[in-house]
PDB file of N, CA, C and O in Angstrom:
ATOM      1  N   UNK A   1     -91.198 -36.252 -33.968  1.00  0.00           N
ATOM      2  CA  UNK A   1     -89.975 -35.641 -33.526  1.00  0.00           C
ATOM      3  C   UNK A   1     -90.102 -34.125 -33.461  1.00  0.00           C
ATOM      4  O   UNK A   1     -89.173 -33.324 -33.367  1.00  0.00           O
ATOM      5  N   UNK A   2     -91.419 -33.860 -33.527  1.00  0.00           N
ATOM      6  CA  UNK A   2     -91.391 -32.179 -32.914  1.00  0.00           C
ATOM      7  C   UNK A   2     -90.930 -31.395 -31.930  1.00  0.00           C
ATOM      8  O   UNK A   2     -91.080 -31.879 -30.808  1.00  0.00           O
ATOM      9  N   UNK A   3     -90.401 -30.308 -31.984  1.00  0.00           N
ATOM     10  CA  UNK A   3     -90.012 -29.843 -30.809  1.00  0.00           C
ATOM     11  C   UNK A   3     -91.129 -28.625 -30.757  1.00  0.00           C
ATOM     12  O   UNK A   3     -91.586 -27.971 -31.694  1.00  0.00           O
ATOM     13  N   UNK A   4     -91.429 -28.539 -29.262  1.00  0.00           N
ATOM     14  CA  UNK A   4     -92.183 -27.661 -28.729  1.00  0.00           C
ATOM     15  C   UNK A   4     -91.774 -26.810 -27.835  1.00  0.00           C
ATOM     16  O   UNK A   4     -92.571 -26.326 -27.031  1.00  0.00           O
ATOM     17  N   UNK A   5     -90.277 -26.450 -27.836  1.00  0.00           N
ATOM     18  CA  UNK A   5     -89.260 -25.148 -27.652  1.00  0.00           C
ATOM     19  C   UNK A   5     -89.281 -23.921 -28.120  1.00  0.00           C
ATOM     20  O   UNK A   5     -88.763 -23.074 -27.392  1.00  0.00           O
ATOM     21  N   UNK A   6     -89.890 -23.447 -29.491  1.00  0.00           N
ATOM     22  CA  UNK A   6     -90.181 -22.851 -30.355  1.00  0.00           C
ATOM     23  C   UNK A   6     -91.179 -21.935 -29.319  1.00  0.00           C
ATOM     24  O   UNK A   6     -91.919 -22.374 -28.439  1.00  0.00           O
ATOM     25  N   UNK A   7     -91.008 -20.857 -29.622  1.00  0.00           N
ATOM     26  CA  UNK A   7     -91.485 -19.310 -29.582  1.00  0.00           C
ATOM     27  C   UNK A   7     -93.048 -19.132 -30.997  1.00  0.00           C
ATOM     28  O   UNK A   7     -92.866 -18.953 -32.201  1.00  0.00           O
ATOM     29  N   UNK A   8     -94.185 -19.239 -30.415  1.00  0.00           N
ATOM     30  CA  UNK A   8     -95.368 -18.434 -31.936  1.00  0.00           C
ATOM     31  C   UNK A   8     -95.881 -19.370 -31.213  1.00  0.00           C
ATOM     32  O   UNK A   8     -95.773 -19.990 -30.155  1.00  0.00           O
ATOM     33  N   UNK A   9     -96.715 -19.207 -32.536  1.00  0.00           N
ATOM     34  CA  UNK A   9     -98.477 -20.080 -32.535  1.00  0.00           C
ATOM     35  C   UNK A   9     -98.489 -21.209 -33.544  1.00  0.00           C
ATOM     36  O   UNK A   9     -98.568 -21.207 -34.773  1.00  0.00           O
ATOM     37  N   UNK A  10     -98.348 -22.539 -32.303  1.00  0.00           N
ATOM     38  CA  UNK A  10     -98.571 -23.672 -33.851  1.00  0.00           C
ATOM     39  C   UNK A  10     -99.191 -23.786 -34.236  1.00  0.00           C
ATOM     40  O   UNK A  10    -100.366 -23.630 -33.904  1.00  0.00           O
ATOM     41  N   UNK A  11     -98.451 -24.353 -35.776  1.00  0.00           N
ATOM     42  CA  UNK A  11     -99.743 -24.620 -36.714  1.00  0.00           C
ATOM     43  C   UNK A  11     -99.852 -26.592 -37.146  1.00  0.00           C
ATOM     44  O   UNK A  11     -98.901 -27.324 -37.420  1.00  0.00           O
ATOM     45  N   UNK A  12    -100.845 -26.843 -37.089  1.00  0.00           N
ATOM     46  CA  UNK A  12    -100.963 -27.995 -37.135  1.00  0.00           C
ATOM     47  C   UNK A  12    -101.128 -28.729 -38.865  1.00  0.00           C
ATOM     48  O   UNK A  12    -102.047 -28.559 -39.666  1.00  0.00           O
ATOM     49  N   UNK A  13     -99.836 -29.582 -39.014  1.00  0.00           N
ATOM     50  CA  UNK A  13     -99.488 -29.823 -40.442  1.00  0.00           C
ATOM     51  C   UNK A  13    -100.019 -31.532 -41.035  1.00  0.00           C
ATOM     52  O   UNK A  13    -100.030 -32.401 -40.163  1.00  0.00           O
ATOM     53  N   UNK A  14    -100.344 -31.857 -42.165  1.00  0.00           N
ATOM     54  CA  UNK A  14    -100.656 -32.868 -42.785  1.00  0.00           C
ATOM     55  C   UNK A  14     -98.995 -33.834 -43.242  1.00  0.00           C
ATOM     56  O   UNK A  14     -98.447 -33.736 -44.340  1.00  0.00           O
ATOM     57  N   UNK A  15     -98.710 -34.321 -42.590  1.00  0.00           N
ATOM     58  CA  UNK A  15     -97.024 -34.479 -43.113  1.00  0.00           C
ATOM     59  C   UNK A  15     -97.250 -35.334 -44.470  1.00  0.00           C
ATOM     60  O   UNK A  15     -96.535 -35.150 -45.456  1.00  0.00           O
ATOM     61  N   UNK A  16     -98.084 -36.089 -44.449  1.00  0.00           N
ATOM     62  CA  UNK A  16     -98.517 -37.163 -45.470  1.00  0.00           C
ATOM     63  C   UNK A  16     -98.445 -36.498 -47.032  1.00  0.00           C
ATOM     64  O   UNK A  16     -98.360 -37.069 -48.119  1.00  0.00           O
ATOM     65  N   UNK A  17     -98.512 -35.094 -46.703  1.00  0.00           N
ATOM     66  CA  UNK A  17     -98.690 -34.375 -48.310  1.00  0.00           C
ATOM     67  C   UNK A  17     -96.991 -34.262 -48.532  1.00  0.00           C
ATOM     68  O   UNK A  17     -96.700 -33.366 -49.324  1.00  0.00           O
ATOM     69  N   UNK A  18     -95.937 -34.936 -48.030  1.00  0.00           N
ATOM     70  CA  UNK A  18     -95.186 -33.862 -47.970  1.00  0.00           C
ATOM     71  C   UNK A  18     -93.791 -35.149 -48.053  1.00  0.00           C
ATOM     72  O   UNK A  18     -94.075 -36.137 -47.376  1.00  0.00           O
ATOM     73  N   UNK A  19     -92.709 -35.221 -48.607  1.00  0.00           N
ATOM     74  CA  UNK A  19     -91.581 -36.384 -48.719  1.00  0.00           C
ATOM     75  C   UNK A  19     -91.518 -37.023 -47.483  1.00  0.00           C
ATOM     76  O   UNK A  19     -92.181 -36.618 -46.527  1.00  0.00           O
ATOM     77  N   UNK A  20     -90.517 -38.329 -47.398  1.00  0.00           N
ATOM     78  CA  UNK A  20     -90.482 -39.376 -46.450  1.00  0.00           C
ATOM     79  C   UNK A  20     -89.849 -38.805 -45.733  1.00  0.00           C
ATOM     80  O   UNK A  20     -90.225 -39.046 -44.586  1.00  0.00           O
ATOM     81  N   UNK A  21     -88.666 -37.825 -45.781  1.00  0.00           N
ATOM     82  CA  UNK A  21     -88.001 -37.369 -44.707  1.00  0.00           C
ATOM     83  C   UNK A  21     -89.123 -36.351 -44.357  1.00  0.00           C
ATOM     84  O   UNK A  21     -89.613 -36.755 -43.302  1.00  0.00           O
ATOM     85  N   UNK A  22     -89.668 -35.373 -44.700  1.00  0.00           N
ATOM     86  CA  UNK A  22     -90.274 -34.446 -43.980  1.00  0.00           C
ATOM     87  C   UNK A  22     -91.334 -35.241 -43.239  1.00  0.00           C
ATOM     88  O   UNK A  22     -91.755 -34.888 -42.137  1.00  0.00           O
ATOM     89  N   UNK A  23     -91.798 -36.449 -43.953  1.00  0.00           N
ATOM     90  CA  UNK A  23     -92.601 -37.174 -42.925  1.00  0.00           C
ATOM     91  C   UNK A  23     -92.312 -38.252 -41.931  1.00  0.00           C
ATOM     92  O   UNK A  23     -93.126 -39.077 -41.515  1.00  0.00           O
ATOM     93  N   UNK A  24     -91.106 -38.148 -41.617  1.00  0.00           N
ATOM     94  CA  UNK A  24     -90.251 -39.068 -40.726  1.00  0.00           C
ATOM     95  C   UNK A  24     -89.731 -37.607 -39.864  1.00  0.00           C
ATOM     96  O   UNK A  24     -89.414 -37.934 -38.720  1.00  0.00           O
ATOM     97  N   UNK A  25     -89.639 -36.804 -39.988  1.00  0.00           N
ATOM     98  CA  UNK A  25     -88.811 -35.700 -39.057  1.00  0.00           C
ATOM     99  C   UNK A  25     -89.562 -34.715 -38.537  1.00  0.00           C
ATOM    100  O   UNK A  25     -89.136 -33.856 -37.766  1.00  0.00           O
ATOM    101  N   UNK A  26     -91.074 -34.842 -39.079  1.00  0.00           N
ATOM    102  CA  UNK A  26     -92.166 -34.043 -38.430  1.00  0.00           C
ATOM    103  C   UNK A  26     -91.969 -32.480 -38.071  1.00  0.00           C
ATOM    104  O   UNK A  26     -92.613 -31.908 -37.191  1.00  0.00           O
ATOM    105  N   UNK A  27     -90.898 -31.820 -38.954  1.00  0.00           N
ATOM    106  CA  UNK A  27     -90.936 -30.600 -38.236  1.00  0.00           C
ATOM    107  C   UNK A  27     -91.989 -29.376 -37.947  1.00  0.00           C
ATOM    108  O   UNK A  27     -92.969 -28.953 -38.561  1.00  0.00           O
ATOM    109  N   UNK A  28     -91.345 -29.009 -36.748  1.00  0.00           N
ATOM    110  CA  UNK A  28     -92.812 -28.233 -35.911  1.00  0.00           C
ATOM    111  C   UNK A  28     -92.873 -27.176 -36.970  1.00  0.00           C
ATOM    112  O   UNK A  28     -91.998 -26.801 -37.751  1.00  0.00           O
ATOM    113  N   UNK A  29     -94.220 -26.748 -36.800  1.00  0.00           N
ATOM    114  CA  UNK A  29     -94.278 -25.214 -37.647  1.00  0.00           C
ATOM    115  C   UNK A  29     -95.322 -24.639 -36.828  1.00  0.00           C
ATOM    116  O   UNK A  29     -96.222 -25.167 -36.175  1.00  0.00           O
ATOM    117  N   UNK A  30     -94.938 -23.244 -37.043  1.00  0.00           N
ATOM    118  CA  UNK A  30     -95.450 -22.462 -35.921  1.00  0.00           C
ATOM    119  C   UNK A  30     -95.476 -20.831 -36.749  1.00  0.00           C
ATOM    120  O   UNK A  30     -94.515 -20.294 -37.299  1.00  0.00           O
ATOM    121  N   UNK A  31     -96.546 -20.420 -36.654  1.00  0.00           N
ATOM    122  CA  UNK A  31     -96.683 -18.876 -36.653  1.00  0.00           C
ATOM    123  C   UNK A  31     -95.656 -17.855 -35.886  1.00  0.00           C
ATOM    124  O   UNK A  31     -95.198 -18.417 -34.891  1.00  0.00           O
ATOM    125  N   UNK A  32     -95.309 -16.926 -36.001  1.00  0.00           N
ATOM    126  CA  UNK A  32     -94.614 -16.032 -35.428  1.00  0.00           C
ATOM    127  C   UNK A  32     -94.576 -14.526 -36.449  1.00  0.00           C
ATOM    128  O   UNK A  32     -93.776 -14.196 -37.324  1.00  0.00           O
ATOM    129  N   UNK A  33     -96.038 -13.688 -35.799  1.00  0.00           N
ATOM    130  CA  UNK A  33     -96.375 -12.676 -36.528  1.00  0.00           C
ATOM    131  C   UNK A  33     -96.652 -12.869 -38.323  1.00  0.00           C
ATOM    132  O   UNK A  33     -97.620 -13.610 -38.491  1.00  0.00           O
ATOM    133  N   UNK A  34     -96.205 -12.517 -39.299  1.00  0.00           N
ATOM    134  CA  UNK A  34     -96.612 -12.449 -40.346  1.00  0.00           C
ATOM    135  C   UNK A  34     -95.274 -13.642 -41.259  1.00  0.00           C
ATOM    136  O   UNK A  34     -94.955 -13.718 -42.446  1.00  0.00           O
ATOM    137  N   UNK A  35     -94.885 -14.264 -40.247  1.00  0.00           N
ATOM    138  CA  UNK A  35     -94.268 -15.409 -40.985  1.00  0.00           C
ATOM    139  C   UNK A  35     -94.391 -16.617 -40.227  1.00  0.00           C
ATOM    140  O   UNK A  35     -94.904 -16.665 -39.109  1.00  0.00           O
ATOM    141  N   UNK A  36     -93.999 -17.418 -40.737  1.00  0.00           N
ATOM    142  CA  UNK A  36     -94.297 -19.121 -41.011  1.00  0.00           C
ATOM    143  C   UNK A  36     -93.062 -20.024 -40.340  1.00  0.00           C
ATOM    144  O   UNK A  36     -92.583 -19.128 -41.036  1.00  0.00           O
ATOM    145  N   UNK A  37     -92.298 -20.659 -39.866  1.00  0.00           N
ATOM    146  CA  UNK A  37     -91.535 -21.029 -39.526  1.00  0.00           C
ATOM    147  C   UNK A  37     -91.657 -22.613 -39.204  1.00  0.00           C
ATOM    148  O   UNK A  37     -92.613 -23.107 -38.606  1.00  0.00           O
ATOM    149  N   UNK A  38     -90.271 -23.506 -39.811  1.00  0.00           N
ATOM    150  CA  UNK A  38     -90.371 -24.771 -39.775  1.00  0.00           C
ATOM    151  C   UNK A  38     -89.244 -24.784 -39.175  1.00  0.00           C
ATOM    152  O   UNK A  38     -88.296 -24.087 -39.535  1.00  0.00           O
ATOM    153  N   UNK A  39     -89.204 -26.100 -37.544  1.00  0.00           N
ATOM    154  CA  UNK A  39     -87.779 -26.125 -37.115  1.00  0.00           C
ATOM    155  C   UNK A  39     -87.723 -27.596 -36.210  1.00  0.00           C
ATOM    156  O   UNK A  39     -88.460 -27.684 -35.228  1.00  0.00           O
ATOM    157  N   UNK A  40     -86.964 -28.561 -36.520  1.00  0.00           N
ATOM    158  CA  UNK A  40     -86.547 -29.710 -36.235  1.00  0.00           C
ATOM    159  C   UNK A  40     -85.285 -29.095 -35.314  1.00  0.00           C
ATOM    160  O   UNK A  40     -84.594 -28.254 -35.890  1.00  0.00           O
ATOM    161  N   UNK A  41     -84.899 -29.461 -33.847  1.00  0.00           N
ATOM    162  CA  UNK A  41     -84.040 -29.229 -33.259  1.00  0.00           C
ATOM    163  C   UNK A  41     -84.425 -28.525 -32.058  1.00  0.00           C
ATOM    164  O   UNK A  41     -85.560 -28.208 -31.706  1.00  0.00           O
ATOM    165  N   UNK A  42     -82.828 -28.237 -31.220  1.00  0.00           N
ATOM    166  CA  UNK A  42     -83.512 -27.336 -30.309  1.00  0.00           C
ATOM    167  C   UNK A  42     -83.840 -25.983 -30.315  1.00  0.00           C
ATOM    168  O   UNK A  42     -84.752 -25.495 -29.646  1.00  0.00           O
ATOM    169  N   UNK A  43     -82.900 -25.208 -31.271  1.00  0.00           N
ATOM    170  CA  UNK A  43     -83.482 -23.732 -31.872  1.00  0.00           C
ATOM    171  C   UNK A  43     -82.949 -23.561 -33.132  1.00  0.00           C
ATOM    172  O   UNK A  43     -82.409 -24.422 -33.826  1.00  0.00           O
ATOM    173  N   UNK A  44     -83.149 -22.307 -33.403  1.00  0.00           N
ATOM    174  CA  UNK A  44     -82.922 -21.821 -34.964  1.00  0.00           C
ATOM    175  C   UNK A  44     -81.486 -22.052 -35.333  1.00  0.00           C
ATOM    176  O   UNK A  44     -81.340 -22.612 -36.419  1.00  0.00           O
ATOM    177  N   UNK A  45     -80.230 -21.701 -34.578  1.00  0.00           N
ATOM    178  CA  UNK A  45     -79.135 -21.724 -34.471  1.00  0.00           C
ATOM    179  C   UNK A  45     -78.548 -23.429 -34.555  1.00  0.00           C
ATOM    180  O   UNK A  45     -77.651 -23.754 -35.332  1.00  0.00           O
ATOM    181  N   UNK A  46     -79.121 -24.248 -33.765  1.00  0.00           N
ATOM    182  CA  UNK A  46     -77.856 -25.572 -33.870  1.00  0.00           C
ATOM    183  C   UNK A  46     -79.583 -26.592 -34.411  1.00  0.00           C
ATOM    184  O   UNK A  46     -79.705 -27.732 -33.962  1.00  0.00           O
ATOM    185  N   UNK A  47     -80.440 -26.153 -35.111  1.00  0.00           N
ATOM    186  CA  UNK A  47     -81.171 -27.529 -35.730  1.00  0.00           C
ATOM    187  C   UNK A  47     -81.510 -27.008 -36.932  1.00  0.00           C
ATOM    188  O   UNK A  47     -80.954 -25.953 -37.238  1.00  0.00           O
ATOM    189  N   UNK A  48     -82.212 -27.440 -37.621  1.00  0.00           N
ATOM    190  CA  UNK A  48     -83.003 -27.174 -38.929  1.00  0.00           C
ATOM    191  C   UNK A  48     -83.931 -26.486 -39.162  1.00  0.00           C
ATOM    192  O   UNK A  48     -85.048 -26.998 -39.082  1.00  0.00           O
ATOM    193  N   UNK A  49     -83.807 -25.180 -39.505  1.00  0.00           N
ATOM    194  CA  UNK A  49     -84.462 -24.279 -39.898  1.00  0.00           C
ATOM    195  C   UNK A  49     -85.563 -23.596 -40.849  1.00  0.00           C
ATOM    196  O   UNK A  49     -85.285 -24.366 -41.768  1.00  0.00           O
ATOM    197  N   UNK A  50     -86.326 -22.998 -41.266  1.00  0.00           N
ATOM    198  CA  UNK A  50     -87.171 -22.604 -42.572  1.00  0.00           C
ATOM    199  C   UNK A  50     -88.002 -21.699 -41.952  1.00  0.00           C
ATOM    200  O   UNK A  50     -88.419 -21.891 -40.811  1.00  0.00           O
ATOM    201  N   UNK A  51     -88.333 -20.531 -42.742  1.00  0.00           N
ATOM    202  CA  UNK A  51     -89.508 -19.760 -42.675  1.00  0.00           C
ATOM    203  C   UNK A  51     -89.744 -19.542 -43.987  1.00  0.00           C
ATOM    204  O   UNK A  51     -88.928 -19.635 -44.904  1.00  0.00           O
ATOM    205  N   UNK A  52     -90.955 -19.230 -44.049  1.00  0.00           N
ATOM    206  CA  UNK A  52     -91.619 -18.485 -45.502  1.00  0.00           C
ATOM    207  C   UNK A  52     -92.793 -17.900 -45.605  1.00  0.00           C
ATOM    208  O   UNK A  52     -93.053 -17.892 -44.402  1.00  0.00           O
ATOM    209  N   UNK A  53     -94.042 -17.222 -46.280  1.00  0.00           N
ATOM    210  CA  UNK A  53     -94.986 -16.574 -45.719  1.00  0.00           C
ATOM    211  C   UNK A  53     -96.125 -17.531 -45.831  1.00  0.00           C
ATOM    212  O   UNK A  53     -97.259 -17.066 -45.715  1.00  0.00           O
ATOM    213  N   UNK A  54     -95.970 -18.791 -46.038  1.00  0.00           N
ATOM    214  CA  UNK A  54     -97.225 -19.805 -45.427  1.00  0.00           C
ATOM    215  C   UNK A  54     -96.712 -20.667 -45.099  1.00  0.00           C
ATOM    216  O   UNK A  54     -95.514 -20.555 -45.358  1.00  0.00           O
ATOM    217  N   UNK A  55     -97.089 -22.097 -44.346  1.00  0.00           N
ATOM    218  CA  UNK A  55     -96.517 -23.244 -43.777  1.00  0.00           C
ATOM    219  C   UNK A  55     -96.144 -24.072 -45.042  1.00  0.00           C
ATOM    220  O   UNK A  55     -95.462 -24.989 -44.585  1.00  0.00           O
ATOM    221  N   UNK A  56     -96.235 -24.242 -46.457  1.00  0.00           N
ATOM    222  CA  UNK A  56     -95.885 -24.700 -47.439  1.00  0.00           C
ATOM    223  C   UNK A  56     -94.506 -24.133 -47.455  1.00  0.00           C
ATOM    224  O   UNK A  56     -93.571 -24.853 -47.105  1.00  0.00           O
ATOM    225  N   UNK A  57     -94.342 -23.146 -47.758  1.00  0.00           N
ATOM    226  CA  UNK A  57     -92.821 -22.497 -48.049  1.00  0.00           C
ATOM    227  C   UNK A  57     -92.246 -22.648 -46.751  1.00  0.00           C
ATOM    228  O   UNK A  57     -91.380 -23.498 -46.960  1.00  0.00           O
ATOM    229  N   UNK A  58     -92.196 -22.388 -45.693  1.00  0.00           N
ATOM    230  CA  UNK A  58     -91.915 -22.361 -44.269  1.00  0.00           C
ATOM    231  C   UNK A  58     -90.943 -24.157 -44.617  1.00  0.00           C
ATOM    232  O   UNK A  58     -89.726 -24.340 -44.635  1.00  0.00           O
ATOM    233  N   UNK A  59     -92.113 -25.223 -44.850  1.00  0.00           N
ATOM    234  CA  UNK A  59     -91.568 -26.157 -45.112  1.00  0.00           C
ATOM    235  C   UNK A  59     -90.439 -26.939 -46.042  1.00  0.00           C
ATOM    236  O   UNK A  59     -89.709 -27.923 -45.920  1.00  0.00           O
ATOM    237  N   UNK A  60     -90.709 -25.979 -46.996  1.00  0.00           N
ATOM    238  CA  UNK A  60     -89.888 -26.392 -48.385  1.00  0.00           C
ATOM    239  C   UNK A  60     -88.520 -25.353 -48.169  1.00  0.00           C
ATOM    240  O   UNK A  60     -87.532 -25.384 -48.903  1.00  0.00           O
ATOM    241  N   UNK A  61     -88.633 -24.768 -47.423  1.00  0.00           N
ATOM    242  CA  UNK A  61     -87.667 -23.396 -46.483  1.00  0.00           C
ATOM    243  C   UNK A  61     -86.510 -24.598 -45.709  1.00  0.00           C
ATOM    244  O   UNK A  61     -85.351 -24.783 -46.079  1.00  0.00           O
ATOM    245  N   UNK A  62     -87.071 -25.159 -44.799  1.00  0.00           N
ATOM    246  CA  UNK A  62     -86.655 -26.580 -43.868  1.00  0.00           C
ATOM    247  C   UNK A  62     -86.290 -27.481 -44.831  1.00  0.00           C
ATOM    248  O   UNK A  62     -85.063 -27.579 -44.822  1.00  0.00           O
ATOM    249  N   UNK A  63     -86.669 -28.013 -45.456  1.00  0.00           N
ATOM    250  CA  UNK A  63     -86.315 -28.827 -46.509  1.00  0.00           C
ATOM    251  C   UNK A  63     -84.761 -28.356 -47.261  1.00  0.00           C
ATOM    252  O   UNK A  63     -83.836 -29.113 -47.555  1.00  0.00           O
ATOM    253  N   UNK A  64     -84.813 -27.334 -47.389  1.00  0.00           N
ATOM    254  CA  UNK A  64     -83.467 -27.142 -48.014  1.00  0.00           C
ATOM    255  C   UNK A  64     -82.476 -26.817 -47.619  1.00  0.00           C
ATOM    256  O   UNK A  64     -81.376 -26.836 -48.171  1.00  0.00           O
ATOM    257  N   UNK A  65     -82.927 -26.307 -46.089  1.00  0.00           N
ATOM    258  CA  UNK A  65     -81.575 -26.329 -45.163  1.00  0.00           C
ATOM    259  C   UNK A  65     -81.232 -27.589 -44.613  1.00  0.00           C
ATOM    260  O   UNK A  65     -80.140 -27.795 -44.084  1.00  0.00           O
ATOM    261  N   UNK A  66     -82.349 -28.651 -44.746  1.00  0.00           N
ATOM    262  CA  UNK A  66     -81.636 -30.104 -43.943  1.00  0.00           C
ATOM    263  C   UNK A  66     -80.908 -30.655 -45.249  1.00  0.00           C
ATOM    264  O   UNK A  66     -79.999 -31.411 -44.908  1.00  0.00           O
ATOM    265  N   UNK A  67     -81.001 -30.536 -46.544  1.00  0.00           N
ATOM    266  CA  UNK A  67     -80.506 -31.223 -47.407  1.00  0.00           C
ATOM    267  C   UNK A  67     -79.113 -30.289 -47.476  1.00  0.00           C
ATOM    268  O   UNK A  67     -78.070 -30.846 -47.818  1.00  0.00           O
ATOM    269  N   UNK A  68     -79.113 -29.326 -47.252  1.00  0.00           N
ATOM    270  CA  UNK A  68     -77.499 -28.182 -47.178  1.00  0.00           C
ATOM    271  C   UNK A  68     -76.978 -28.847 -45.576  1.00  0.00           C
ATOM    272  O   UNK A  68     -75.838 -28.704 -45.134  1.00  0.00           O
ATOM    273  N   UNK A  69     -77.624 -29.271 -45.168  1.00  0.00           N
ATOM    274  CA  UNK A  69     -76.505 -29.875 -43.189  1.00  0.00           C
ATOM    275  C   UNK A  69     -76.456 -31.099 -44.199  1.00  0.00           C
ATOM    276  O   UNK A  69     -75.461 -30.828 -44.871  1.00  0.00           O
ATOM    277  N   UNK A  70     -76.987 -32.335 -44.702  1.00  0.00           N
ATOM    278  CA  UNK A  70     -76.743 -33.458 -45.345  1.00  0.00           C
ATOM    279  C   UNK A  70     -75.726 -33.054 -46.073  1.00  0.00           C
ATOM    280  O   UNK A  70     -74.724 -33.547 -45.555  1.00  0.00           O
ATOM    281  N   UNK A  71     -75.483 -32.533 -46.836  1.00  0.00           N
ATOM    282  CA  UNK A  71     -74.363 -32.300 -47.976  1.00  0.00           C
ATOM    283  C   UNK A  71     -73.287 -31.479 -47.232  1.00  0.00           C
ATOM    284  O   UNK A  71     -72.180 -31.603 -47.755  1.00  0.00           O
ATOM    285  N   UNK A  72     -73.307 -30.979 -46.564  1.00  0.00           N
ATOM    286  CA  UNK A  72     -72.044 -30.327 -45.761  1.00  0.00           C
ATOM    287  C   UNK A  72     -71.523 -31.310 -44.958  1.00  0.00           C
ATOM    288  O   UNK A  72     -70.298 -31.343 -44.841  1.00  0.00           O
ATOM    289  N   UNK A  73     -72.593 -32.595 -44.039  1.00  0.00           N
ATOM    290  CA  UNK A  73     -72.045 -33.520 -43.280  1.00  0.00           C
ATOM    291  C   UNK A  73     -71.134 -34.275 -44.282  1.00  0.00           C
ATOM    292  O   UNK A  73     -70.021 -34.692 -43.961  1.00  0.00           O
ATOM    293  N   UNK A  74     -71.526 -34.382 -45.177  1.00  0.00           N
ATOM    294  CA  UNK A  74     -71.149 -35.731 -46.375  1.00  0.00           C
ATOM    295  C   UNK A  74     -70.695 -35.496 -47.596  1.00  0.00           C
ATOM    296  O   UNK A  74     -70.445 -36.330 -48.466  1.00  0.00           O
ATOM    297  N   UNK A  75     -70.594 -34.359 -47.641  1.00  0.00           N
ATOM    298  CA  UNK A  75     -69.858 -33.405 -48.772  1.00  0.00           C
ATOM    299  C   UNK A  75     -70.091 -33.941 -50.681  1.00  0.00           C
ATOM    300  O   UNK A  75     -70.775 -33.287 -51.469  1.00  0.00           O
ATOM    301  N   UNK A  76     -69.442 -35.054 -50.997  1.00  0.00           N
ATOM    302  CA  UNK A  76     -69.634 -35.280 -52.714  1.00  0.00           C
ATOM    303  C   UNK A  76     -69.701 -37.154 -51.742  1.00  0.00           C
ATOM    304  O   UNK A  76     -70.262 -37.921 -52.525  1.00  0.00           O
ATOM    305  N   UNK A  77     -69.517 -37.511 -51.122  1.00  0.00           N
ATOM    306  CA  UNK A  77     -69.354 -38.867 -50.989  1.00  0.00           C
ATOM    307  C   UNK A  77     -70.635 -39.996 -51.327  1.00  0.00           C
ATOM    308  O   UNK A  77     -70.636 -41.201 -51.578  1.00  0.00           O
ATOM    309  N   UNK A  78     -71.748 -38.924 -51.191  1.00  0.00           N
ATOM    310  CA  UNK A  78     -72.715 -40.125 -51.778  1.00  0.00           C
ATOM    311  C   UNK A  78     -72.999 -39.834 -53.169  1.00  0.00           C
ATOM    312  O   UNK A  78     -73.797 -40.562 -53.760  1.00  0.00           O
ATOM    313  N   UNK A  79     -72.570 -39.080 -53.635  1.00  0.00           N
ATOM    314  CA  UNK A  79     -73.383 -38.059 -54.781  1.00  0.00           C
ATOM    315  C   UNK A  79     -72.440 -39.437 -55.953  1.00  0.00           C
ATOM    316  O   UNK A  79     -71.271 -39.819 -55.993  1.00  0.00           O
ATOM    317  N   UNK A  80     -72.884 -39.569 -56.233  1.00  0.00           N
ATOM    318  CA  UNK A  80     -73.132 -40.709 -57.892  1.00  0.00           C
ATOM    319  C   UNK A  80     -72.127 -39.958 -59.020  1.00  0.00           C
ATOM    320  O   UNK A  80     -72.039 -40.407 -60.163  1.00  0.00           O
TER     321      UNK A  80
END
């Protein structure tokens, strides 16, 4: 489910190291000068976002903005 809309230089990722959603949602990551950037969607603005200064953080960057759109979609309703 990568998108290849994205602006830089991709970088090509191991998803297998990485949770079931990040490895079900494949987000692209891509260079752009001296940062890292992870993005599921069509841009930075209306999909899922992350940067950080290597593709690890970049990812774990993405990771915590899709779990902040999950919890804003769904607010306390699944939460136990």
């Amino acid at each position: 489910m990568s998108n290849s809309n994205q602006a830089g230089n991709p970088v090509e990722i191991d998803y297998s190291r990485y949770d079931a959603q990040t490895q079900k949602l494949e987000p692209a990551v891509y260079r752009q000068g001296d940062v890292f950037a992870a993005l599921s969607g069509p841009d930075r603005e209306t999909g899922i976002y992350g940067e950080g200064d290597t593709p690890d953080a970049a990812i774990k960057a993405w990771r915590s903005a899709l779990q902040e759109r999950f919890d804003k979609l769904h607010g306390d309703e699944l939460k136990p």
